[in-house]
C-alpha positions in Angstrom: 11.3 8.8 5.3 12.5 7.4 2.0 13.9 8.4 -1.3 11.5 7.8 -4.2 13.5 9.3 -7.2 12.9 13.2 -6.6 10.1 12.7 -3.9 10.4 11.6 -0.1 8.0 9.1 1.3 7.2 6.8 4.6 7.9 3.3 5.0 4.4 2.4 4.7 2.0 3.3 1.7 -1.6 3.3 2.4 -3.6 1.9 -0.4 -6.9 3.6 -1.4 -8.9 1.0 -2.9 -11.6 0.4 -0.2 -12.5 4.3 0.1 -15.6 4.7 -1.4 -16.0 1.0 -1.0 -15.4 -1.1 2.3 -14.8 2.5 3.7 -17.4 5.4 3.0 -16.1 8.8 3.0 -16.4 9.6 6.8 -14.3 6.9 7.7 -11.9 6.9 4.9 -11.4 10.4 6.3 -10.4 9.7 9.6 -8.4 6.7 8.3 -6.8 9.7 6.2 -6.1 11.7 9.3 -4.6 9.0 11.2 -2.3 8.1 8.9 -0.7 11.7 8.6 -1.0 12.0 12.2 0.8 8.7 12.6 3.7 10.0 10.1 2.3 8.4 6.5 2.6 11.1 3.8 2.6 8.3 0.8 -1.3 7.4 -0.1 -2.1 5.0 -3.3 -4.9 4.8 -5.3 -6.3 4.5 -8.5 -8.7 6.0 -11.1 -10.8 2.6 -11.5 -10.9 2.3 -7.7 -14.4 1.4 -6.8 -15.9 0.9 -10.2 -16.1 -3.3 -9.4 -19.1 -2.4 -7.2 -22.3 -2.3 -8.5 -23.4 1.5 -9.5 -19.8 2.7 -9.0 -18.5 4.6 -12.0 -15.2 4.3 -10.5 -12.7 7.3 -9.5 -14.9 6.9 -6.0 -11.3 6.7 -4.2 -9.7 9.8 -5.5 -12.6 12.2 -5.1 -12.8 11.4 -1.4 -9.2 11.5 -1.7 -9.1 15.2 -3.6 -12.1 16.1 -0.6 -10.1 15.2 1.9 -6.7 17.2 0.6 -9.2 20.0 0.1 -10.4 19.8 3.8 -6.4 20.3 4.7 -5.6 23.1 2.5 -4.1 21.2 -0.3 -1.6 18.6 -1.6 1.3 19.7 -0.3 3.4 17.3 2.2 1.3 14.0 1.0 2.8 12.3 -1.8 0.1 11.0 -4.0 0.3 8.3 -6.4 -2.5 7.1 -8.6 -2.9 4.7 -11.6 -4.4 4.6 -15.3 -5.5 2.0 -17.8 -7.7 -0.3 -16.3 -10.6 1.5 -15.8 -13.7 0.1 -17.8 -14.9 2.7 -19.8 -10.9 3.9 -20.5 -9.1 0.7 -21.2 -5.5 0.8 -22.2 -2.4 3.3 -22.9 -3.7 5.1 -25.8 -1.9 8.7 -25.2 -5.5 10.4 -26.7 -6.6 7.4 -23.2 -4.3 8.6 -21.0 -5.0 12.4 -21.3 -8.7 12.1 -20.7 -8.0 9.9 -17.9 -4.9 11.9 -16.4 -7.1 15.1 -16.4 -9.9 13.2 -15.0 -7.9 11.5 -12.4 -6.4 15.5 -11.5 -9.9 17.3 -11.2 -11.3 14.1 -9.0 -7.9 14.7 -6.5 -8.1 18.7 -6.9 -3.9 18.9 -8.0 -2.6 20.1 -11.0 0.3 17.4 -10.5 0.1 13.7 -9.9 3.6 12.8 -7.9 3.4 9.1 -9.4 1.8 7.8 -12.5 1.4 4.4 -12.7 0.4 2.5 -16.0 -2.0 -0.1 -14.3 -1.4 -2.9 -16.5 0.2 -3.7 -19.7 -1.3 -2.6 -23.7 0.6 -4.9 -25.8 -1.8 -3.6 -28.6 0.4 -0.6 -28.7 4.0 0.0 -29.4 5.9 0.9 -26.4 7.4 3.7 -27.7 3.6 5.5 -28.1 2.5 5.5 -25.2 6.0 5.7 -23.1 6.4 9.2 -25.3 2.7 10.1 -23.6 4.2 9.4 -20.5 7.4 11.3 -21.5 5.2 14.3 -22.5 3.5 14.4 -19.1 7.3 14.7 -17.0 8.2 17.5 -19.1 5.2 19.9 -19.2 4.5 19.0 -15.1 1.3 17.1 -15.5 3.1 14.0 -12.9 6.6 14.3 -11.7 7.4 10.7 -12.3 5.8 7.6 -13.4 5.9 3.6 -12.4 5.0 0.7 -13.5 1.8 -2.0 -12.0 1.1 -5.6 -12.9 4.1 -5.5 -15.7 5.9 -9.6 -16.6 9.8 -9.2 -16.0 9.7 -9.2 -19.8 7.9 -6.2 -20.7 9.4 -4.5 -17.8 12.2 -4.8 -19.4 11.3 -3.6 -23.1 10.2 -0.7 -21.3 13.3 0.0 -20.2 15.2 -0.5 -23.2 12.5 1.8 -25.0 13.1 4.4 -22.9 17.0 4.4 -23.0 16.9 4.2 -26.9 13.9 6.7 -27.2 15.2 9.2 -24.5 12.6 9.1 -22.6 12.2 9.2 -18.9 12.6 5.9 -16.9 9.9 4.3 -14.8 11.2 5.0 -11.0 9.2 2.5 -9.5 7.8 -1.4 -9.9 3.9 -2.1 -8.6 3.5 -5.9 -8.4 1.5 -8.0 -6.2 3.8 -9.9 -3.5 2.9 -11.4 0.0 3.9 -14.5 1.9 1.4 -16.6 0.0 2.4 -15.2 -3.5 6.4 -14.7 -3.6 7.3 -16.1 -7.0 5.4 -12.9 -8.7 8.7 -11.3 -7.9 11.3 -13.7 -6.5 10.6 -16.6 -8.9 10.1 -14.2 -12.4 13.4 -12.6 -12.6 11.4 -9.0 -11.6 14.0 -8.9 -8.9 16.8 -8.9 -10.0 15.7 -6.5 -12.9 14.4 -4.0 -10.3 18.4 -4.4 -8.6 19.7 -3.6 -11.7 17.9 -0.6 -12.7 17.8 0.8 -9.5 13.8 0.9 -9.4 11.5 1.0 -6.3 9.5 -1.9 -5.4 6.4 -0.8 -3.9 4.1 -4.1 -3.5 0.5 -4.4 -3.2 -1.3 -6.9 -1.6 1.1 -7.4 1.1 -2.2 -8.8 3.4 -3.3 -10.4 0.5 -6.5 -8.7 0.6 -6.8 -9.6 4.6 -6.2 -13.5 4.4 -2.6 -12.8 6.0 -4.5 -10.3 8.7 -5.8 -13.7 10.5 -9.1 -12.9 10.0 -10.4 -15.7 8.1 -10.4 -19.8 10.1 -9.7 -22.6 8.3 -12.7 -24.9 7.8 -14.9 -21.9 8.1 -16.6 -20.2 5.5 -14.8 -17.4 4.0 -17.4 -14.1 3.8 -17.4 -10.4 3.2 -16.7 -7.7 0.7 -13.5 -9.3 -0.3 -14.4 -13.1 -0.2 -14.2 -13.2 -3.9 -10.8 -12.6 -3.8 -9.4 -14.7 -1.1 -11.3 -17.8 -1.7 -8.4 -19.4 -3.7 -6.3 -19.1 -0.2 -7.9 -21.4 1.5 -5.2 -23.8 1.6 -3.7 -26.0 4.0 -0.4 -24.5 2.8 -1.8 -21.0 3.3 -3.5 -21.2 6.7 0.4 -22.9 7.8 1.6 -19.6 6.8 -1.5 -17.3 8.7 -0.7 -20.1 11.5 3.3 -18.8 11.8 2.0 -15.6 11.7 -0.3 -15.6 14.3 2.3 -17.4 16.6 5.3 -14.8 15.7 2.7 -12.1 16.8 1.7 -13.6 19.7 5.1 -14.3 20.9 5.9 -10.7 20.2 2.8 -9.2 21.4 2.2 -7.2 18.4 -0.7 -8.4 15.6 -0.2 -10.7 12.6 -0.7 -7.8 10.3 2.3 -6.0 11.3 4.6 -9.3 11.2 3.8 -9.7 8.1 4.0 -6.2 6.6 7.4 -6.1 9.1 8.5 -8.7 7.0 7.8 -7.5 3.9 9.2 -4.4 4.4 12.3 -6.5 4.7 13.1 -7.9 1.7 15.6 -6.4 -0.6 14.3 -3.7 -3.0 10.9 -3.3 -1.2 10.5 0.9 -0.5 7.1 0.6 1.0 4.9 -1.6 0.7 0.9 -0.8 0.3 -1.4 -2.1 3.1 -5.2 -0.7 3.5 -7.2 -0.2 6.4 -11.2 0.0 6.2 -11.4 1.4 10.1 -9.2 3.6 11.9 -8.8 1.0 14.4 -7.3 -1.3 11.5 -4.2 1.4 11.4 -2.2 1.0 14.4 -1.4 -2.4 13.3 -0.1 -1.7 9.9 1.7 1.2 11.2 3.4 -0.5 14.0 5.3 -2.5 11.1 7.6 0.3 10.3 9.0 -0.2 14.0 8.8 -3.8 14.2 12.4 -5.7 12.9 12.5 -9.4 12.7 15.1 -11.8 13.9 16.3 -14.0 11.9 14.5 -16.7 13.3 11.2 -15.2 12.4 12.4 -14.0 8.7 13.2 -18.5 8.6 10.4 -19.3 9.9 8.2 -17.6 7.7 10.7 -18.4 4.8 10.3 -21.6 5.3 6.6 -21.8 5.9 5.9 -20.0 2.6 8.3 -21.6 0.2 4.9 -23.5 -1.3 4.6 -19.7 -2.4 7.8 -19.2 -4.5 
């Protein structure tokens, strides 16, 4: 396990965005179940998670979620974090926003208290210092325990931070950016982490398989297809499929799959807690657990440094 400010959580995260989507609620239970069983305690997910789908309202994730911790007899042991502010029909860090949505986001998981509150993306139509106090106000009557911030430049990051010193309010604890061997300079190029170092926040990356392109599962030359083509499309890159290609050989020569290479090697770099890999079958898991075992050389770690340098 690892230390997440007051809270203790496994080296891998498992992401909740395809229950209720690429996962119905069957499976996305016994993808649930295998994860505890497996040693995962830390489960992600977020209150807009499915509403992209056609006749999803969204908060699809956390009810099967809040059904599933039901089925066990309750939150305690799992470490849930969950996110607010970019759900369609409650855009934005209003406080008046973020109550609706934090009780919403509660009743849907069945827990009076949400371990991490992430703001999902940035409201520059509001001062910081608004909404932070919202956040503020939810630490100190118990409604989350801590809070974290998702898709935030280096720049806000940072006014956040200075907001909260001068205000008195409680810090973030944690940093939710997208970073993967075919995106790097989110975090490495920005400045992000080396502001993270400093503050002594937890990086806790999504996207590590960049929605499955780093998984091997997509050919070059082939059409790319399936519930997340949308979002991979832009990969299909000679320089990308050079990095899935490195991948797949590391794996091979080390008998394990390309998925847990790469999550191995994110896990690796400095300031990442856990990173956030999803599974949409419980025969997806073993993979992405195997990860927390698996420890590069440093032959591997330049190898894929130096096959995804396109990416920084």
């Amino acid at each position: 396990m690892k230390r997440l400010a007051t809270l203790r959580v496994s080296p891998l995260c498992l992401g909740g965005n395809v229950f209720g989507w690429t996962a119905d609620r069957d499976t996305s239970e016994q993808i649930l179940d295998a994860y505890v069983a497996a040693g995962g305690n830390f489960i992600d997910t977020a209150d807009v998670y499915s509403a992209w789908v056609p006749g999803h309202p969204g908060g699809e994730s956390e009810r099967i979620i809040g059904g599933w911790l039901q089925k066990r007899g309750g939150h305690q042991g799992v470490v849930i974090a969950t996110k607010v502010a970019k759900h369609p029909a409650h855009r934005g860090l209003r406080p008046s926003n973020l109550k609706i949505c934090l009780d919403g986001s509660r009743r849907r998981l069945g827990t009076d208290t949400i371990d991490l509150y992430y703001a999902h993306e940035d409201d520059p139509s509001l001062p910081i210092a608004e909404w932070l106090g919202a956040f503020d106000a939810m630490i100190t009557d118990g409604s989350i325990r801590h809070y974290g911030l998702s898709n935030f430049s280096v720049e806000r990051t940072a006014e956040v931070l200075a907001v909260a010193e001068a205000e008195g309010f409680a810090k973030p604890v944690a940093l939710q950016p997208e970073y993967n061997l075919v995106n790097r300079a989110d975090v490495e190029s920005s400045g992000l982490g080396t502001l993270f170092a400093e503050h002594g926040l937890a990086l806790i990356p999504y996207a590590g398989l960049a929605a499955g392109f780093l998984t091997g599962k997509y050919v070059q030359g082939e059409d790319i297809h399936g519930p997340r083509a949308a979002r991979v499309k832009h990969l299909a890159t000679d320089e990308a499929f050079a990095v899935v290609a490195e991948l797949v050989d590391i794996a091979d020569e080390l008998q394990v799959e390309p998925a847990t290479v790469d999550l191995a090697w994110l896990a690796g770099r400095s300031g990442v807690l856990t990173p956030i890999a999803s599974a949409s079958e419980p025969e997806q898991l073993p993979a992405l657990m195997a990860a927390v075992e698996l420890k590069l050389d440093r032959s591997h770690t330049a190898r894929l440094k130096k096959v995804s340098l396109p990416f920084v």
